[in-house]
N, C-alpha and C positions, 0 to 999 in steps of 0.2 A: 538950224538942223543941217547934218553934213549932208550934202546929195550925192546920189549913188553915182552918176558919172566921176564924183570928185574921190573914189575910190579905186579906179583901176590903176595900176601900176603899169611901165612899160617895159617893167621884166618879171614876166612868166617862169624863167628859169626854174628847175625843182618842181613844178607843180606840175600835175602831170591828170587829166579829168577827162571822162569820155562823157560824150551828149551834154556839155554844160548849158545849154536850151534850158534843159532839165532839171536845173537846178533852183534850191530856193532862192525866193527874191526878195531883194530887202522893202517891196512896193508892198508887199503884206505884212502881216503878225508873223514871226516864227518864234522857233527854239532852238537854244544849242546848250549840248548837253558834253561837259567836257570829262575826260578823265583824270584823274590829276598828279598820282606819281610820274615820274616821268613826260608825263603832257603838260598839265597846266602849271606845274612846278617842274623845276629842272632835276629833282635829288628822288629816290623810292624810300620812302621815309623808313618804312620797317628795315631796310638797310643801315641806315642810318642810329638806328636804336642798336641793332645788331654790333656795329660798329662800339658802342657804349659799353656793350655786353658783353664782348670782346670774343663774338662767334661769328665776326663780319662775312669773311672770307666764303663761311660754309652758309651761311644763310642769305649769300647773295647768289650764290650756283643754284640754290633752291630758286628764288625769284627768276631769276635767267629761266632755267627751263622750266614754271610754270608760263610767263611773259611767251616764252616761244609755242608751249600749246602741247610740252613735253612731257608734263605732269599736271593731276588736276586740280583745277584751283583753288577747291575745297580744301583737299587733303595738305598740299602744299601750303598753305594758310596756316593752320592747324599744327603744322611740322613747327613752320619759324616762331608763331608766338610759343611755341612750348618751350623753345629755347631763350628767351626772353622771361622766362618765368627767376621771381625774385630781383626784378630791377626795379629800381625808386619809380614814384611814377614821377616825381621830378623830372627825369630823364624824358620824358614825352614832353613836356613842358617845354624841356631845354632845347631839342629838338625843333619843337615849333620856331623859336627864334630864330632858328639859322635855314631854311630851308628859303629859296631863291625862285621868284616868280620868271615863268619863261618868257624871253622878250617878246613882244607883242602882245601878252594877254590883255596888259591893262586897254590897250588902246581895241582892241577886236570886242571886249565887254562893252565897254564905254560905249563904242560905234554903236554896237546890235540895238544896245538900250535906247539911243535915239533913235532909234529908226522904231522903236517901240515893242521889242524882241525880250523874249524870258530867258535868263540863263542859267540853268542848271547843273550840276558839278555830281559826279557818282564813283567812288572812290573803293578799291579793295584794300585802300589804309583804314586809318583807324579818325574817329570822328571826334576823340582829344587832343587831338590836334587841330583837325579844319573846324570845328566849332570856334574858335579863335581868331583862324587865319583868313577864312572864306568869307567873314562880312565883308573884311577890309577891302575887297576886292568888288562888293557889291555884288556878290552872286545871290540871285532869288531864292533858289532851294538846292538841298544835298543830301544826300548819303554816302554815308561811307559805316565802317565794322566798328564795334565797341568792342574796348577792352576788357576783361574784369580787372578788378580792381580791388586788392583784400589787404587791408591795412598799410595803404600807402604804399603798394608793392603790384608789381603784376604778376598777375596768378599763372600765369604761360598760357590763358584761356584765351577765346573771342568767344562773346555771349551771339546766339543766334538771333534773327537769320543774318547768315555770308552774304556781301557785296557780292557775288559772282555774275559770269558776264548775264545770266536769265534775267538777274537781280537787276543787274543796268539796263537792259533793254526794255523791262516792265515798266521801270521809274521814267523813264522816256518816257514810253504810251501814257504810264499814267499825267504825266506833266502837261503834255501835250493834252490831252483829253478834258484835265479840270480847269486848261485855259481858253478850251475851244479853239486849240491851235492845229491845222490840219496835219497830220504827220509826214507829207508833202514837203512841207514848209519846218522840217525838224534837219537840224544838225548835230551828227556827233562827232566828235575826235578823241580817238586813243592810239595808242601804240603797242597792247599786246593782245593776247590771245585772249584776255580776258574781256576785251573789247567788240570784241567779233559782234555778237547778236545784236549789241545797239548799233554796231557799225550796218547792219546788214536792214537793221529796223528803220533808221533816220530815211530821211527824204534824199541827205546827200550824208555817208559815209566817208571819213575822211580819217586816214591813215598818217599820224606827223612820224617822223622821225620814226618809223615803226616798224618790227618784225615782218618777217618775208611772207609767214604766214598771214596776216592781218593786211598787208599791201595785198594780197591777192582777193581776199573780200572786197575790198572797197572799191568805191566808185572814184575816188578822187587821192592821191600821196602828196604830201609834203615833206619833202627831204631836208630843208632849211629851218632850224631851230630859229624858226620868228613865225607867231601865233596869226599875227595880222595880217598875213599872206591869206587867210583861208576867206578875205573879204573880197578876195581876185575870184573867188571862185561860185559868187554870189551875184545876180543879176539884177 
């Protein structure tokens, strides 16, 4: 088993934490609840589809300012898949292939799991996708948004209930709760606005690569796109 001293690094650089005392310690049970466009993968996948559909351009200004907290992410949701309406579902498929895990994640999963940690994954993509990608990864549990789907085509719909940030931060408590894990001992990481509530729910909040708004919730930022930093910030 790796031990926790054999985990600090001697560059701190980018990471930036107030009262780390405070934070969870790998000497217990935790959880970490990741988000995954953007965070846990490098690409916003409904971009990506967009990109296919050939409305990239305008349904990534949508994502932008729901991501910054500038529209809401219900409604903005609902906007892009409608535009997406009449693509193969092939095209989500295709998609899954090419989307790119961020570096560190394998190794920050890996680590938690020996130390004996749950890892959970909450997504305002779509779950035709991570139902595929997310075992390979070894993640415990997830959600994310379904698509409809009407004869091999997408309908421009998302069947309810929306991933939205309530959505993520319940899936937390709830994960935490049916492990008997203290919510103390809970991490989560995202980078947009839609991340806030579980940012603000976890035991330690952690901000990667993230909007200015969502850095100012949190208790901990990561500016350096490497996932395995966030074990500097673990006791």
């Amino acid at each position: 088993m790796t031990k926790v001293s054999d985990l600090k690094t001697q560059n701190l650089i980018n990471i930036h934490s107030n009262n780390p005392s405070n934070n969870p310690s790998l000497k217990k049970p935790g959880l970490l609840v990741l988000d995954v466009d953007a965070t846990l993968i490098e690409e916003e996948v409904i971009d990506l589809l967009g990109d296919i559909a050939e409305v990239g351009c305008d349904l990534a200004y949508i994502t932008s300012r729901a991501m910054q907290g500038k529209m809401d992410f219900n409604t903005s949701l609902k906007l892009r898949v409608s535009m997406l309406k009449g693509l193969d579902y092939s095209c989500v498929k295709q998609v899954a292939q090419n989307i790119h895990v961020t570096n560190g994640a394998k190794k920050l999963i890996s680590t938690l799991h020996s130390f004996g940690w749950k890892v959970g994954a909450v997504s305002g993509g779509f779950k035709q996708v991570l139902d595929d990608f997310l075992p390979k990864l070894n993640i415990d549990f997830w959600v994310a948004n379904n698509l409809e789907v009407v004869d091999s085509k997408l309908s421009g719909k998302v069947i309810d209930p929306i991933v939205n940030r309530q959505y993520k931060a319940k899936a937390l408590t709830n994960w935490a709760s049916k492990n008997n894990i203290d919510i103390a001992q809970s991490v989560a990481i995202g980078d947009g606005a839609n991340d806030i509530d579980m940012i603000k729910t976890a035991g330690l909040g952690v901000a990667f690569c993230a909007k200015q708004l969502l850095k100012s919730q949190a208790k901990a930022s990561i500016d350096t796109r490497g996932l395995s930093l966030v074990l500097d910030l673990l006791s």
